[in-house]
N, C-alpha and C positions, 0 to 999 in steps of 0.2 A: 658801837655802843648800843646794848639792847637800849631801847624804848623805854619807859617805864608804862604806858599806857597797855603792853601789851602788842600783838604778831597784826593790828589792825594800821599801826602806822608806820608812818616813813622811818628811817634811820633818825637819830636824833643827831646834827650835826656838831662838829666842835666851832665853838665862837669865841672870839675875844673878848674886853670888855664894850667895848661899844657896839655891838651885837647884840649884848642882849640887855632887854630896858624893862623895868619894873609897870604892874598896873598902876596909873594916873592919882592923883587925891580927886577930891568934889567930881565924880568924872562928869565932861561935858556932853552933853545930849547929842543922840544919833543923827539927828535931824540936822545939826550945825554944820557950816559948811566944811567940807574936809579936805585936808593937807594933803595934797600927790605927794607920797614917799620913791622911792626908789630903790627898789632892795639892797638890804646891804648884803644878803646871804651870799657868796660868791658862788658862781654854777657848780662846782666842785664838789657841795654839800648839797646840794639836789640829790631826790632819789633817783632808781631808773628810771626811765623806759618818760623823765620831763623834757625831755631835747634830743633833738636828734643828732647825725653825728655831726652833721656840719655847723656844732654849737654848742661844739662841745668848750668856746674859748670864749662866750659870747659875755657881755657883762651884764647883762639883764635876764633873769626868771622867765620862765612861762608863766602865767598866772596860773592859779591853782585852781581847778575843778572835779568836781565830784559828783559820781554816777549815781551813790546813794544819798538823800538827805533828809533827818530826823527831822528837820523842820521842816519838810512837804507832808512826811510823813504821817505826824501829827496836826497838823493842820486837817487831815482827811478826818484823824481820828475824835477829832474836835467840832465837827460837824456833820449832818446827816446830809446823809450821799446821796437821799434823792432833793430834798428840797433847799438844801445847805444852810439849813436853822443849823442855830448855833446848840451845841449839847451844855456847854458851862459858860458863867457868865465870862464878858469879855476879859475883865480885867487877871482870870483867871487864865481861860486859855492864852493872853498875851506873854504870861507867867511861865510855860510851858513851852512856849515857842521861845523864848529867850532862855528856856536852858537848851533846849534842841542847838537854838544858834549855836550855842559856846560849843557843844558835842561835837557839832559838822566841823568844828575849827581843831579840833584838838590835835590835832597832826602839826597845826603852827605853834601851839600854846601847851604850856606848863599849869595843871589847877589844881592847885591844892588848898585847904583852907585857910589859908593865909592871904594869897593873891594868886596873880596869874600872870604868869610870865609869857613874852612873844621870843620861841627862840627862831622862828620863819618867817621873817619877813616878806616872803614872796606875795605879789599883790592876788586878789582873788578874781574869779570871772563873775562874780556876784556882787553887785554894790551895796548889799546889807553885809555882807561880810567884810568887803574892804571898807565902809563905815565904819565899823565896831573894829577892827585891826587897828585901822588909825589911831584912835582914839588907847587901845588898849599899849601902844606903842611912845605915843608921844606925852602922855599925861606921865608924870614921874612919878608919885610915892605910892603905896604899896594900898591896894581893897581886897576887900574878902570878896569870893564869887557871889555871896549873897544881894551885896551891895550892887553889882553891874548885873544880876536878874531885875533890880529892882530898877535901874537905869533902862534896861534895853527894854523892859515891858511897858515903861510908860512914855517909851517915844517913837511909840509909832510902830512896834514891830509886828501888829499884826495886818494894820495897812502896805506895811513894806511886804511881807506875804503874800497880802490878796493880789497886790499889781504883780510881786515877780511871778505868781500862780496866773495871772492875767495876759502875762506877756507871753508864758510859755505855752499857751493853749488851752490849759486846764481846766480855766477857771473863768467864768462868764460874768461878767457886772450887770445886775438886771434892773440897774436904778433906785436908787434911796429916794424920796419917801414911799414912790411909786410901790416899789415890791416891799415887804416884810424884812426878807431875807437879801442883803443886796448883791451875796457873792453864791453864786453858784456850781458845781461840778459840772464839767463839760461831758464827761464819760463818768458815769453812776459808779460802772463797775472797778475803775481805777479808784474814784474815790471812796470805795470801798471794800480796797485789798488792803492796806493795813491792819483792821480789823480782823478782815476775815481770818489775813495771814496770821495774826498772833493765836486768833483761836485755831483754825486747823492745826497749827506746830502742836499745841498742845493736847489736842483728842488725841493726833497719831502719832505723838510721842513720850505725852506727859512733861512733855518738858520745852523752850523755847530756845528759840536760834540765839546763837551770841550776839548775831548784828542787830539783833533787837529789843536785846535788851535796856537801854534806852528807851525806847516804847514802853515794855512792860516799866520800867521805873516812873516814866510820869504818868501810865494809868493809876496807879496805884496813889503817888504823889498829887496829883490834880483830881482826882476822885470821879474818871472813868472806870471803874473795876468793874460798876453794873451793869454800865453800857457797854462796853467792849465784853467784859465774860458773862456774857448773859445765861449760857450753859455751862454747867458744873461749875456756879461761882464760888464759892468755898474752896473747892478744893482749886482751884487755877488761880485767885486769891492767893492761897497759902504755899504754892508752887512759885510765886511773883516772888513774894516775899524773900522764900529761900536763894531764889538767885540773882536778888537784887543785891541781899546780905553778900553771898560769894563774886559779887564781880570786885571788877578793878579801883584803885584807889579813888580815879576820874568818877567814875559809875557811881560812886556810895556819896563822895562828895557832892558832887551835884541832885543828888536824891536829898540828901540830908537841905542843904540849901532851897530845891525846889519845897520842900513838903515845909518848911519854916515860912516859906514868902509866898503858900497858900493861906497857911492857919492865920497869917498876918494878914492879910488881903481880905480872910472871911470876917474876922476881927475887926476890922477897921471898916468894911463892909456894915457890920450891925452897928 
């Protein structure tokens, strides 16, 4: 069965009814403790290359990890890479990182503007991800993606961030109140490929990579366009625009969602 997200994810597998379970009502916050599930997804609906052969019979998952991730990514793009001051206010970029989140997931989850479906339960090697699985799993009646941007940004997910950025090397803790700034890039120039990368893609091609586009949707959405297209902003501006409008149903959905629960944030802000 094609995907519907597009040639970026796994096969979509087939499930019964108790396989697949609707987003939560009131959803309960990230931060609560959370239920060890057990995948129900049988090895069999795995894509390749999760197990090896001697497992191929096994009744548990590999957890799921991923090489690329929107929310390191913008994280970078979110702050300045020599000093790691923040470019937009917190509660904004928390905003951003929680749709990143749901992106990195989309290979387990169905979003559409209705709600979001878990059709992969396989658990994550990330524990902000298997947090927000649980939850997206075990709560029963049906939210809109707006509603769990609004959940996953006010509990903690840009702290959840700074440590797994902390843990993995990245990212340096240089003490609150002591420093200004309390999180900083460990490597300047890593925390400042994302940026670069979207602007180069677009001098020398006019146009931007598809795995990125994401990025380009929350510059635009979160209101980096000046910071990140500092050169030729106009026209790479209206370059965003056009293939934020042509991407996938996911891509427009969660653009539309992230750019309401800014204007809402700046709203409620004044």
């Amino acid at each position: 069965m094609t995907h519907p997200y597009g040639r970026h994810a796994h096969p979509t597998p087939q499930h019964d009814d108790n396989q697949l379970r609707r987003v939560g009502r009131a959803p309960r916050g990230l931060g609560d403790e959370p239920t060890v599930l057990v995948p129900t997804v049988s090895p069999a609906h795995l894509g390749p290359g999760t197990r090896g052969a001697d497992q191929q019979h096994a009744d548990v998952a590999e957890p799921v990890s991923r090489d690329q991730s929107a929310l390191v990514d913008f994280w970078w793009l979110a702050h300045r890479d020599g000093t790691g001051a923040p470019v937009l206010r917190r509660s904004i970029t928390s905003i951003g990182l929680a749709t990143a989140l749901l992106w990195d997931m989309r290979d387990q989850l169905l979003i559409d503007v209705n709600g979001i479906t878990v059709f992969d339960e396989r658990m994550s090697s990330e524990p902000t991800e298997q947090g927000l699985l649980n939850r997206l799993i075990t709560e029963g009646a049906e939210h809109p993606p707006d509603t769990w941007l609004d959940v996953i940004a006010v509990d903690g997910i840009y702290d959840q961030t700074a440590r797994r950025l902390i843990n993995a090397g990245q990212v340096k803790a240089v003490g609150w109140p002591r420093k200004r700034y309390p999180y900083v890039g460990a490597d300047p120039t890593r925390a400042a490929w994302p940026a670069g990368r979207l602007m180069s893609s677009f001098r020398l091609h006019g146009q931007f990579e598809d795995d990125d586009l994401i990025l380009v949707a929350l510059v635009l959405a979160c209101g980096l366009d000046e910071y990140v297209f500092y050169d030729d902003h106009a026209q790479a501006v209206a370059q965003a625009r056009r293939e934020v409008r042509r991407g996938d149903q996911v891509l427009r959905t969660l653009y539309a969602c992230t750019e309401a629960a800014v204007a809402k944030a700046v709203t409620v802000r004044r």
